[in-house]
Z-matrix of the N, CA and C atoms (Angstrom, degrees):
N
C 1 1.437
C 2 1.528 1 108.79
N 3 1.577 2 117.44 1 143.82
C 4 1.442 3 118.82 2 -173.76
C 5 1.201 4 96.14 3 -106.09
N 6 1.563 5 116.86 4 147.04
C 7 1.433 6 124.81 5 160.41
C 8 1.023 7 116.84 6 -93.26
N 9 1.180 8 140.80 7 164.11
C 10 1.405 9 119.74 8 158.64
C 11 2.197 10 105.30 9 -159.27
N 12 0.602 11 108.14 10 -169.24
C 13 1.574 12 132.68 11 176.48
C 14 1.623 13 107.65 12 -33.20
N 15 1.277 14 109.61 13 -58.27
C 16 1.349 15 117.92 14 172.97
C 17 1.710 16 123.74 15 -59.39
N 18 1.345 17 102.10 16 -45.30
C 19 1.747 18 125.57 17 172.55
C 20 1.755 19 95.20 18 -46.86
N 21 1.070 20 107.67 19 -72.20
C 22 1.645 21 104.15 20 175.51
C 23 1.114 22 127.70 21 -38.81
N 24 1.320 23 123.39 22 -69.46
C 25 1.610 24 137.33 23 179.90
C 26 1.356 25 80.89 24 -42.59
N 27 1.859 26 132.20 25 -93.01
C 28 1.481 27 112.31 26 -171.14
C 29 1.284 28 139.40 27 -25.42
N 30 1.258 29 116.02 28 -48.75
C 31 1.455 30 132.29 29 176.19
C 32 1.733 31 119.02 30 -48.01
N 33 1.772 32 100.09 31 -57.55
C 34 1.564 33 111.24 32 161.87
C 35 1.532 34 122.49 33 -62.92
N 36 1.381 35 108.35 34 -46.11
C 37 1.241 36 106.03 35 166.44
C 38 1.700 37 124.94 36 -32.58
N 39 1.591 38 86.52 37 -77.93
C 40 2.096 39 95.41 38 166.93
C 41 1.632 40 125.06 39 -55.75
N 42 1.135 41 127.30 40 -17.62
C 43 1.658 42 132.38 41 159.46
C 44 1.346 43 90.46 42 -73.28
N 45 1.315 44 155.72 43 -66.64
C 46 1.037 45 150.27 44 -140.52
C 47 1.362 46 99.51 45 -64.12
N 48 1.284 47 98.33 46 -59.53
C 49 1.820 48 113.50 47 -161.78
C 50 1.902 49 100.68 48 -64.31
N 51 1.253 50 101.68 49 -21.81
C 52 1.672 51 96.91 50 -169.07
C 53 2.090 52 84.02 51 -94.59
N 54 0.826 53 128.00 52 -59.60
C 55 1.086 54 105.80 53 177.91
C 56 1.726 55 129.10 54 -45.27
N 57 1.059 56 139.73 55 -36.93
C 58 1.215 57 154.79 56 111.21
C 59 1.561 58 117.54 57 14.42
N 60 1.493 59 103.08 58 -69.57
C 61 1.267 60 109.95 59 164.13
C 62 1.440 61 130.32 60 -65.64
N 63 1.353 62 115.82 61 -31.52
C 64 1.547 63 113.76 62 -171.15
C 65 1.624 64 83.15 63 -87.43
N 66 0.851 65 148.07 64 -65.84
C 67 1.697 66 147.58 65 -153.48
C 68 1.753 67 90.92 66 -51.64
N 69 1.329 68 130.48 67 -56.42
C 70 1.080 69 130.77 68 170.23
C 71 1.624 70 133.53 69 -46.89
N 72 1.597 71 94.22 70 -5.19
C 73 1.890 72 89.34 71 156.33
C 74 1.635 73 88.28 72 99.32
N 75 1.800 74 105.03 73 177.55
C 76 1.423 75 117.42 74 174.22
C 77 1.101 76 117.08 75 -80.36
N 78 1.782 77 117.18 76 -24.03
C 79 1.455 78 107.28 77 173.60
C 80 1.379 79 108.16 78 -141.42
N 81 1.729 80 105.60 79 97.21
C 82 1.467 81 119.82 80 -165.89
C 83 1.742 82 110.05 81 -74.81
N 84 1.228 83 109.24 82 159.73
C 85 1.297 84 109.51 83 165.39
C 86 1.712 85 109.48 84 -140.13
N 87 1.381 86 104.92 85 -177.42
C 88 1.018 87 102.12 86 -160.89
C 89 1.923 88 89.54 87 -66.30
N 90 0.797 89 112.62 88 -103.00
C 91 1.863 90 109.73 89 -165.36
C 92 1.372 91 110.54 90 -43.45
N 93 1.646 92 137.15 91 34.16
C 94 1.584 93 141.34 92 119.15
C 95 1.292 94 92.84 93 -52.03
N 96 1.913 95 112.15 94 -80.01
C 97 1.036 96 121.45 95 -152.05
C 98 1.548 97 98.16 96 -53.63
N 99 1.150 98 146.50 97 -69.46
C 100 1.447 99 131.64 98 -147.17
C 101 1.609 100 116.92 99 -36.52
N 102 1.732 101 89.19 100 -53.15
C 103 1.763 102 141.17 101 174.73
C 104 2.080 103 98.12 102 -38.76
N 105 1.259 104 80.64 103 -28.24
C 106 1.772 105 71.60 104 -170.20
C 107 1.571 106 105.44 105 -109.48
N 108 1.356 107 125.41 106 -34.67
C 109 1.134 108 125.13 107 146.70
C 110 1.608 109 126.07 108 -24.37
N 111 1.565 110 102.67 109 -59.74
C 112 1.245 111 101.94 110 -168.42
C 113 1.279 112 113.69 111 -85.17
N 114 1.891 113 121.27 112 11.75
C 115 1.097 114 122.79 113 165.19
C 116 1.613 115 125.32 114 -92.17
N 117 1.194 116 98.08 115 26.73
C 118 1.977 117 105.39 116 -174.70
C 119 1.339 118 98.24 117 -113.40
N 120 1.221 119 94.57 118 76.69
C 121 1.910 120 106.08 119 177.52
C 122 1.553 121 112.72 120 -74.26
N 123 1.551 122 125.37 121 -24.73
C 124 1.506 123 132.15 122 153.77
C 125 1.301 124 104.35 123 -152.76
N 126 1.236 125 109.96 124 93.76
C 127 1.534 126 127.55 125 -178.71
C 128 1.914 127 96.35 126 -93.19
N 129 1.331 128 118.42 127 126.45
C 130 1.831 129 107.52 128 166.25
C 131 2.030 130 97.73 129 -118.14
N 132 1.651 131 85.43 130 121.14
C 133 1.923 132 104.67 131 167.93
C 134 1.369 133 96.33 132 -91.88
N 135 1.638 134 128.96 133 70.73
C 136 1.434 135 111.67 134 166.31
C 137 1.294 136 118.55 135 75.49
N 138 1.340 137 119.50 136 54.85
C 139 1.614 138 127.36 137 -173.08
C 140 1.270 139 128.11 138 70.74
N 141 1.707 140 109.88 139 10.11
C 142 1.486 141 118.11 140 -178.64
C 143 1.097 142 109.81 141 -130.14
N 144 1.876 143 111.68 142 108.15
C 145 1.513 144 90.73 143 -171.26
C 146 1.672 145 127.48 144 -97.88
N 147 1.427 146 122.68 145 -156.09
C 148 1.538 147 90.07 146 -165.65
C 149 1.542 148 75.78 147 -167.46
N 150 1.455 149 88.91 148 122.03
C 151 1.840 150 100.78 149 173.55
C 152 1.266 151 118.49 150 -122.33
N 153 1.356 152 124.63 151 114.17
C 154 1.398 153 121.76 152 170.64
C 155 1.197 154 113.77 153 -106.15
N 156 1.886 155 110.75 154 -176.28
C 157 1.938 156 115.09 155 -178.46
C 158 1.423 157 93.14 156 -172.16
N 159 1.330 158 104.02 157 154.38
C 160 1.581 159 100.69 158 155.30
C 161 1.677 160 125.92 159 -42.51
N 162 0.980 161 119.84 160 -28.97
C 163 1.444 162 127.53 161 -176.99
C 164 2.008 163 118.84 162 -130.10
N 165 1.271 164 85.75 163 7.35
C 166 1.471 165 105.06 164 146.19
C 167 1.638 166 143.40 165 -155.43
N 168 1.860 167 82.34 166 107.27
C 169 2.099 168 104.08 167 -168.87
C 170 1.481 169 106.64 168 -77.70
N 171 1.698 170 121.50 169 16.34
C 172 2.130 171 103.23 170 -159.46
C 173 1.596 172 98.37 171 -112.10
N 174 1.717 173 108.81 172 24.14
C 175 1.416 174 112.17 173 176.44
C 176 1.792 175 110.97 174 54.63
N 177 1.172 176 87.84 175 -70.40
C 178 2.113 177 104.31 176 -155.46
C 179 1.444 178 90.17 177 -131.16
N 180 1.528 179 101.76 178 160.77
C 181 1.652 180 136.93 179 173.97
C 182 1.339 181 101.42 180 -107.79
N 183 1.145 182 127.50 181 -11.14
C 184 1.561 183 130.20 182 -165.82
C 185 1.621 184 93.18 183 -57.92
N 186 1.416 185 115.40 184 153.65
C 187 1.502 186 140.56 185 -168.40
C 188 1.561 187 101.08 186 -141.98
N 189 1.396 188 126.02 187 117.39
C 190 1.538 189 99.71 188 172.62
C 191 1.710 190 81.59 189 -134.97
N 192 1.378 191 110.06 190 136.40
C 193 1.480 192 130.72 191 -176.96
C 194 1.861 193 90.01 192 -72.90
N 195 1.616 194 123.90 193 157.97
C 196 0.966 195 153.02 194 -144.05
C 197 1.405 196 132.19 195 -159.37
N 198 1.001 197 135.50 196 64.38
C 199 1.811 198 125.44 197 -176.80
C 200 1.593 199 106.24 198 -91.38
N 201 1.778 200 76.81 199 132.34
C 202 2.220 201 84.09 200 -177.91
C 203 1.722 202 83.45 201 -112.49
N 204 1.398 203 97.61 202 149.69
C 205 1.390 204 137.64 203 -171.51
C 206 1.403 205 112.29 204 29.49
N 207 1.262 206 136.92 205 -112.66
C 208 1.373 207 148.79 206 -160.15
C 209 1.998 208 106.84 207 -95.40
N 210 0.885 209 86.74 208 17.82
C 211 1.533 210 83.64 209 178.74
C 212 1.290 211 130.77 210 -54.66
N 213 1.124 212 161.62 211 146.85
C 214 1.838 213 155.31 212 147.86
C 215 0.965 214 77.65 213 -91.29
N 216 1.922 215 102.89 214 146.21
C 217 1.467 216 140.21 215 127.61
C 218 1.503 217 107.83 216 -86.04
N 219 1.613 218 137.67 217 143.29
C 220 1.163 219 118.28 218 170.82
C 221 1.737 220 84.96 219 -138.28
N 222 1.382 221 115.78 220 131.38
C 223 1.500 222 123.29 221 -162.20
C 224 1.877 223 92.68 222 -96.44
């Protein structure tokens, strides 16, 4: 089985969302959940870290370069 680029984003995504949820109490709602989201000011999923705020939703700055199918890079 291949992993790739996408596998991650999912993977973080669903830690996110389950973290989200437990910070949000036994009976979350929607603005717990936001409320708890936006409390992972340096959250790390396994070497990836993940910063949120009220006025910042883009998690990460991370950039990871990408070639789909037959592409050259030539540096």
């Amino acid at each position: 089985m291949h992993l790739g680029i996408s596998s991650l984003k999912g993977l973080l995504a669903a830690k996110m969302t389950v973290e989200g949820l437990r910070r949000a109490g036994p009976s979350p709602t929607r603005k717990r959940f936001i409320t708890a989201l936006e409390s992972m000011r340096s959250e790390d999923f396994g070497g990836y870290r993940v910063q949120l705020g009220p006025k910042d939703h883009n998690a990460s700055s991370f950039v990871e370069l990408t070639f789909l199918g037959s592409q050259r890079w030539e540096p």
